[in-house]
C-alpha positions in Angstrom: -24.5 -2.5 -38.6 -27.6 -0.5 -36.7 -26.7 2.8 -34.7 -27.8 0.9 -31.5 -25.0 -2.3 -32.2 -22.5 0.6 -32.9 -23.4 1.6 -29.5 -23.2 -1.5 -28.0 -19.5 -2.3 -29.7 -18.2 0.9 -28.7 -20.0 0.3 -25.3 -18.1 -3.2 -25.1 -14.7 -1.7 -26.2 -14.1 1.3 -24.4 -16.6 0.8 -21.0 -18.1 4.2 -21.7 -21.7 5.0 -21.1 -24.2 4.7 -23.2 -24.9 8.9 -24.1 -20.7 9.0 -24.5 -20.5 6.8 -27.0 -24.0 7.7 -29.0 -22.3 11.4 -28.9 -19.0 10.3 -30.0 -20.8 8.0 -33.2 -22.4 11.3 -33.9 -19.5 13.4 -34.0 -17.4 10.4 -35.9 -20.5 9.9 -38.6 -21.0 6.4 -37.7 -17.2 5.2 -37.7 -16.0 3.2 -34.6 -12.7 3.3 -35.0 -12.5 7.4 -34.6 -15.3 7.6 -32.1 -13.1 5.3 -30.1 -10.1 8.1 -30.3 -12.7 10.7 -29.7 -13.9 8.8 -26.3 -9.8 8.2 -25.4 -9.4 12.3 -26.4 -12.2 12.7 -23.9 -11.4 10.7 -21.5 -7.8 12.0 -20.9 -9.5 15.2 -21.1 -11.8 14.2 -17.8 -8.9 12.3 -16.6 -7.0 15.4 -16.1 -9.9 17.4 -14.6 -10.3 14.4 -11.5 -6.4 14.0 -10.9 -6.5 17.7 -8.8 -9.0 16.2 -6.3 -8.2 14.1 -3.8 -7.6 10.2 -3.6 -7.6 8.7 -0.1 -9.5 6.0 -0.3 -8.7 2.2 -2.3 -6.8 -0.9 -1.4 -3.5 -2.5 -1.0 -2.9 -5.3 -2.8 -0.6 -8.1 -1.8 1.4 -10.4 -4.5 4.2 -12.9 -4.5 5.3 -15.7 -1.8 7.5 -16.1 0.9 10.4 -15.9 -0.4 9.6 -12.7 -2.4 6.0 -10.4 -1.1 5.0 -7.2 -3.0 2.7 -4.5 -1.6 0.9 -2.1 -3.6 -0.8 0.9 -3.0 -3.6 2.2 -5.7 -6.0 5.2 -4.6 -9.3 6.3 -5.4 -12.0 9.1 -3.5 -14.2 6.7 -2.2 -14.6 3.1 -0.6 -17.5 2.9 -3.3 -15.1 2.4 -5.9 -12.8 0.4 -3.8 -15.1 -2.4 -4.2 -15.6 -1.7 -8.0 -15.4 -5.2 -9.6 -13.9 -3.2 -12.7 -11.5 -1.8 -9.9 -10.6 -4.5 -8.1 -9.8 -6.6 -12.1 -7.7 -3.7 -12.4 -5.9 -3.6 -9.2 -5.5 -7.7 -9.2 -3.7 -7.5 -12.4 -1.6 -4.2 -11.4 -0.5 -6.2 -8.3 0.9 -9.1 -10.5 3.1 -6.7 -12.8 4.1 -4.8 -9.5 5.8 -7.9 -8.7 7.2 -9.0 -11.9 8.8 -5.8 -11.8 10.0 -5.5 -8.7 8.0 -2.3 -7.0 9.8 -0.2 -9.5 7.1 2.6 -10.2 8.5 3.9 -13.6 8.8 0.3 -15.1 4.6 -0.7 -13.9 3.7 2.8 -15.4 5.3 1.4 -18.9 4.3 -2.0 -18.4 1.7 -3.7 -20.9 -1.5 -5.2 -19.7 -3.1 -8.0 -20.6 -5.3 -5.9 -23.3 -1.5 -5.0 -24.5 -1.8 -1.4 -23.3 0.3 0.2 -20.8 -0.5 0.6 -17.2 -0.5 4.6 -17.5 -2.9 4.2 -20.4 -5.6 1.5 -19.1 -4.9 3.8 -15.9 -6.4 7.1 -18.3 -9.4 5.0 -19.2 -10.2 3.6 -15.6 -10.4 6.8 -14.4 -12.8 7.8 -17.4 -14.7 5.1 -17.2 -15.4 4.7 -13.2 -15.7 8.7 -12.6 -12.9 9.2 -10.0 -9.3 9.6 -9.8 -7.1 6.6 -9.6 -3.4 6.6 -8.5 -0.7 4.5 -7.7 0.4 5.0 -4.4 3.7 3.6 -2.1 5.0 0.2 -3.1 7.6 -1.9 -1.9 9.1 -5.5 -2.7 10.8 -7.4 0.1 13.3 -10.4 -0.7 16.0 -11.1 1.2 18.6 -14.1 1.2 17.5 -16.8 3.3 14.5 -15.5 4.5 11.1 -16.0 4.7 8.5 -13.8 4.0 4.9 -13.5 6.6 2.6 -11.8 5.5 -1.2 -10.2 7.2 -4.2 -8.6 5.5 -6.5 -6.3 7.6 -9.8 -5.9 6.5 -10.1 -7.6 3.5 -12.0 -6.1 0.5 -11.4 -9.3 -1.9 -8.8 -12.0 -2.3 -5.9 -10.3 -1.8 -6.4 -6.6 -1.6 -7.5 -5.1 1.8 -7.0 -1.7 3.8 -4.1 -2.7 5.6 -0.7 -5.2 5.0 2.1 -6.0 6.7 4.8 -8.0 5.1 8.1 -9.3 7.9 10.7 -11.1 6.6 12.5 -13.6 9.1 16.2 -15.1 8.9 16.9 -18.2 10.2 18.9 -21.8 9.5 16.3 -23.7 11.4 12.4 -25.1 10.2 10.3 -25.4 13.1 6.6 -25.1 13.2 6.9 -22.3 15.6 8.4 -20.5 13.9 5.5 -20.1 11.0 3.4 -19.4 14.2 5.3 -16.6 15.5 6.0 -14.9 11.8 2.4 -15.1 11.7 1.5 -13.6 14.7 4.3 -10.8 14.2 3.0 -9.3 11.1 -0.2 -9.1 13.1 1.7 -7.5 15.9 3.2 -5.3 13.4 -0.3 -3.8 12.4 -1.9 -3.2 15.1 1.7 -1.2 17.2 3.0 0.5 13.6 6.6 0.5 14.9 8.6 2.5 12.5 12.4 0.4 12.8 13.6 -2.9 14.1 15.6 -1.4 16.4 15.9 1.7 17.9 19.2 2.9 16.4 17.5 2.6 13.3 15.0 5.1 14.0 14.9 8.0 11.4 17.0 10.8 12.6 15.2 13.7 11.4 11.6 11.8 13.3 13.9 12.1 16.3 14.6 15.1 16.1 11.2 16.0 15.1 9.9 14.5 18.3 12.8 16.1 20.7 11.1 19.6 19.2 8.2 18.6 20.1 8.7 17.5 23.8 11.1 20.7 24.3 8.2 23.2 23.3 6.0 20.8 26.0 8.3 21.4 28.8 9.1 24.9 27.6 6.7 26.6 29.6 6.3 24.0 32.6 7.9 26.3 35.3 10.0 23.3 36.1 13.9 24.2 36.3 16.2 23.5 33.8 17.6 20.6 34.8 15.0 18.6 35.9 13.1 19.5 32.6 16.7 18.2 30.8 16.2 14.9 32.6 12.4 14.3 31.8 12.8 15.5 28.0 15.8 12.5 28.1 13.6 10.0 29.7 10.2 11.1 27.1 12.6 10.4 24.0 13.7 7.1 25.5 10.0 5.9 26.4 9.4 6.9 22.1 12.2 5.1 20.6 11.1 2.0 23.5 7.8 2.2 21.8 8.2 2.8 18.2 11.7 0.7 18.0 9.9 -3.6 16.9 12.3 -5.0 19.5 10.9 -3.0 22.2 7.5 -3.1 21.9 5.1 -4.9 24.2 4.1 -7.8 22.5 0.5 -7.8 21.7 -0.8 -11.1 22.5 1.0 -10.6 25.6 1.5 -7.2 26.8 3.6 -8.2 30.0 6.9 -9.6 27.4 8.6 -7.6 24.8 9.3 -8.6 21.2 12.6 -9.6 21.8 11.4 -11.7 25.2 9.2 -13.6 22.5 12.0 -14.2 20.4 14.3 -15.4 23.4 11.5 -18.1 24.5 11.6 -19.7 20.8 15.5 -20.8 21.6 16.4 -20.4 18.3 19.9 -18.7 18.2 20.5 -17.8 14.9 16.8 -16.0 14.6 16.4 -12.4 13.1 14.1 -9.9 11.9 15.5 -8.9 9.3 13.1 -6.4 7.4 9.0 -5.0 7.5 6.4 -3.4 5.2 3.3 -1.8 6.7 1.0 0.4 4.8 -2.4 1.8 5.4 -5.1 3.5 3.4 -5.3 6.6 4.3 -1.8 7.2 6.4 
């Protein structure tokens, strides 16, 4: 076998460039089989160089059906690579296994790969090959008991990977046409107001709390006495957990109603929300 189809093997094998691989031949004496471990030796060794910068960039990638939806978040520095074909083969096939496996991080880091590697090691040799770091992100699997899963892509990079996903999951006995419409149209609500609980008792206490800091240090130095500042730092809190809580959100493609009016007009008693995903690249 010539030097150059040495090249072109190794090439095909391990998606380095072309001066990588002539080097690695070079320093193996002509054998593929060690240049290839050189190029891996390598190519952990750059690996480990990119992981310190920063990843902000990439795609989520959306996997499943209604009755059980995945998300995925994988990372890399620029929206060049986001739209990588090698990238996006990669990401496709990581989103499948995310959802085989549930959104359980540590078991998609040891899973195989089509090529019968692991994800953590095809994830070393994307990141060699393409120049950039690559990492897996947030994740989450939603399946709940009689429910059905809607689901809403925002900006769309290919198939099923964009920059933004919302996955709501809806309870209810009945089947009705409207009711396909609406889960639609809620996971689109859901993107564009980011409401971070269902309700407003479920709002994270220490974001609460966070925000009552927040609002005292505004009214701190307002001149205003201290009981009339009591009543408006009340009244602020309220107006947040109003707009961050689903239920009492101002429903997009109606501003005038609220979530829960909107649910109240389908006439469907035994209706519920009963779970939601969003994720963005780059929050």
């Amino acid at each position: 076998m010539s030097d150059i189809e040495k090249i072109k093997q190794l090439r095909q094998s391990t998606g380095a460039g072309f001066k990588d691989c002539n080097a690695a031949l070079e320093e193996s004496n002509g054998d593929i089989d060690k240049a290839i471990e050189i190029l891996r030796i390598k190519g952990i060794s750059k690996a480990s160089k990119k992981m310190s910068r920063e990843a902000k960039e990439g795609v989520i990638a959306l996997s499943g059906n209604h009755t059980k939806t995945s998300i995925l978040e994988v990372n890399c520095e620029t929206d060049f690579v986001a739209k990588n074909e090698d990238f996006i083969t990669f990401v496709k096939e990581l989103s499948d296994i995310n959802d085989k496996v549930n959104s359980d991080l540590e078991k998609l880091k040891k899973s195989l790969m089509k090529n019968q590697k692991t994800v953590e090691d095809n994830l070393v040799s994307m990141i060699a090959k393409i120049g950039e770091k690559i990492t897996l992100g947030r994740t989450k699997t939603i399946l709940h008991e009689n429910s059905k899963n809607y689901f809403y892509m925002h900006t769309v990079v290919k198939d099923n990977l964009s920059k933004l996903a919302v996955i709501a999951s809806i309870k209810t006995k009945e089947k009705f046409e409207k009711i396909d419409l609406f889960g639609k149209q809620l996971t689109m609500h859901i993107a564009a107001s980011n409401p971070l609980a269902i309700k407003s008792e479920e709002l994270d206490k220490k974001i609460l709390l966070k925000e009552q800091e927040l609002i005292s240090e505004e009214l701190k130095n307002s001149g205003k006495p201290d009981d009339i500042a009591k009543k408006i730092s009340i009244g602020k809190l309220s107006k947040f957990k109003e707009e961050n809580s689903l239920m009492t959100q101002q429903w997009v493609m109606e501003p005038k109603k609220k979530v829960k009016d909107v649910i109240q007009e389908l006439t469907i008693p035994d209706i519920k929300i009963v779970d939601f995903y969003r994720i963005k690249i780059g929050d």
